[in-house]
N, C-alpha and C positions, 0 to 999 in steps of 0.2 A: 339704190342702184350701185352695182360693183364698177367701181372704177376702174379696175383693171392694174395693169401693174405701172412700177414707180416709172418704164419708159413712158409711158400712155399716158397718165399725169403730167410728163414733164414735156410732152407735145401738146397736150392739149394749153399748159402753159404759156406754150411760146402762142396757140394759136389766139388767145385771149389776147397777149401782149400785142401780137398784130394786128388787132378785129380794134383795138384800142388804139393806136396808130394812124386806123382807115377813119375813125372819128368816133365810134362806137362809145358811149359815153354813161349809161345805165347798169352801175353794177349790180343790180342784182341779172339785167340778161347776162353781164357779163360772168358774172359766178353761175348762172347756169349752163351756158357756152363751157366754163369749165368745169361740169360735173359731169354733162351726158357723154358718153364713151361712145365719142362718132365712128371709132371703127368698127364696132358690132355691127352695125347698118349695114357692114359694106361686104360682101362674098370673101372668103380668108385671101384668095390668091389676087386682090384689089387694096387688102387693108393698106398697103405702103400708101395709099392716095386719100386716106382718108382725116387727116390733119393738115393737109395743103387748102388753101384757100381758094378751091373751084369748087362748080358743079361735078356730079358726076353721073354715069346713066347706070338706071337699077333697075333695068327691063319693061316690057309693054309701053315702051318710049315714053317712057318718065324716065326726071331726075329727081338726085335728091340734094335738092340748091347746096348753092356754096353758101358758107357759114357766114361769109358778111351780109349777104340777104338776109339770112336766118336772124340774125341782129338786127340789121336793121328794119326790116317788120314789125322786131317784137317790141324794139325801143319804142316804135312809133304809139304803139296799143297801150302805152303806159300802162302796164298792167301792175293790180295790186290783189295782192295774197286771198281776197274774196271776192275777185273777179271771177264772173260767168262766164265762158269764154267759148265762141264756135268756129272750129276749122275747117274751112272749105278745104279738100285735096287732104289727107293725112298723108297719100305716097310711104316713102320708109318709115315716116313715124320718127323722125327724127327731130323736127318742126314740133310734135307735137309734147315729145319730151321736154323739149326745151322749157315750152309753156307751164308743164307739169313740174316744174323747178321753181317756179315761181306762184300758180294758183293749183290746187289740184281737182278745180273747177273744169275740166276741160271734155268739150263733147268734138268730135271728129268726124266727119263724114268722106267716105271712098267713094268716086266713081265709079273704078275697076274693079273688080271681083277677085281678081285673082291677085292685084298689089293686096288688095282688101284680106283677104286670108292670110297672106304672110306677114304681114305686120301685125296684124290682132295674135300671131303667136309669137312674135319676135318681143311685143312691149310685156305681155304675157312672162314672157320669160325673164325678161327683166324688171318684172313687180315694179308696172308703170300703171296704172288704174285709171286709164281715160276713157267714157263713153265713145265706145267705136260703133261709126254706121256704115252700111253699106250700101250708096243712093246717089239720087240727084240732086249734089252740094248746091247746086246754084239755085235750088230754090229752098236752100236752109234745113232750119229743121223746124218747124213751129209747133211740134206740140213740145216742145222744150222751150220755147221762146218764152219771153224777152231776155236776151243775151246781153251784159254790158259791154262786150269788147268780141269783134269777126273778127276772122281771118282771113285774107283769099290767100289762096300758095299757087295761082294759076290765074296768067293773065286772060280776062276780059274784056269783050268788045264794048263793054257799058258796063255800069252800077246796077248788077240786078236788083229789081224792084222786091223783090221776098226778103232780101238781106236786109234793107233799111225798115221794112216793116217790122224785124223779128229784132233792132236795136233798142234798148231802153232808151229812154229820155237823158241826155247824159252821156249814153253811149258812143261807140267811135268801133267803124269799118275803116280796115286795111287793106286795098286791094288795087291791082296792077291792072291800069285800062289805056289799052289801044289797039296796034292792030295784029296781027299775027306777028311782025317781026321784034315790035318793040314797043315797050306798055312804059307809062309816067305810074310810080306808086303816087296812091292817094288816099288821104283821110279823112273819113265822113263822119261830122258828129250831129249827133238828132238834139236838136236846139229845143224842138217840141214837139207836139202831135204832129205836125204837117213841116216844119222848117228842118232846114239842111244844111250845116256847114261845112266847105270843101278845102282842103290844102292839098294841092302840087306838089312833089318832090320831083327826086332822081329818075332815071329812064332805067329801066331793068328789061331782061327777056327772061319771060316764061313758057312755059308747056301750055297751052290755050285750054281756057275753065272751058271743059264741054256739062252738055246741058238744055235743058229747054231753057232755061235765061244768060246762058252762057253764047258759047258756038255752034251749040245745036250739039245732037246726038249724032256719032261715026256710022 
């Protein structure tokens, strides 16, 4: 992936230095935070905002999270270099780069069509190699399944039930549940065929997972 020039390096720099700061503590997210070139994501006449530490909106009323999300998600998945990896929501494809810096196991599912099409040529472009879908994330992918590590990037009114079926033994789902305004992240790990173990975290807002096991279809 081109990093781009020695300004873009030395922001994405400082933006590590701060993701490290908020608590961020996993170097290899953190050396991936510093490889992917967050300003390609973002329209040229927006780039100035794209090494600050927010959200930003990337049309069809998505965003594309702020970067201490984007960390702290992916800290949580503990992910390792031969991790299977499924992401609900790819959006810019930013999330999913990130992943792709660390396994390059990575399958991705869009809900939108038209996010879906610019991103599948945007990662394209930057010789990023992730299984791109164009579907309904919240009920996974299962002829790919069993995954060792989900992803949600959109909060949820519950723990879809597809997601935990399609987790290995061992595995662990990442994903934002509550209600429209404000979701607790939480991580599910599959103890065994039928057992479930849950951790609580932080309160985040996200774009609401739609979906048949989501919020339903617009």
């Amino acid at each position: 992936m081109d990093a781009n020039s020695y300004r873009h390096r030395g922001l994405r720099r400082a933006l590590v230095e701060e993701l490290r700061r908020k608590g961020i503590r996993d170097e290899k997210v953190l050396a991936a935070i510093g490889t992917v070139p967050r300003h390609l994501f973002f329209a040229p006449a927006f780039q100035a905002h794209a090494y600050q530490d927010k959200a930003f909106p990337i049309g069809e009323g998505q965003t594309i999270s702020q970067p201490y999300t984007v960390a702290y998600q992916t800290e949580l998945l503990r992910l390792t270099p031969d991790d299977k990896v499924l992401e609900i929501g790819t959006g810019s494809g930013y999330q999913c780069c990130v992943l792709l810096q660390i396994t390059p196991h990575v399958y991705s599912i869009e809900y939108n069509p038209v996010l879906f099409e610019g991103t599948r040529k945007r990662l394209a472009a930057l010789h990023q190699q992730a299984h791109l879908v164009c579907g309904d994330g919240s009920l996974g992918l299962p002829e790919q399944a069993p995954f060792d590590k989900i992803l949600v990037t959109a909060g949820s009114p519950n723990i879809p039930r597809p997601l935990l079926r399609q987790l290995r033994i061992g595995g662990a789902l990442v994903i934002p549940v509550g209600d429209a305004q404000v979701q607790r992240m939480m991580r599910v790990v599959r103890e065994s065929e039928d057992e479930f173990s849950r951790e609580i975290f932080e309160e985040f807002r996200f774009v609401p997972l739609l979906g048949r096991a989501g919020w339903g279809t617009p």
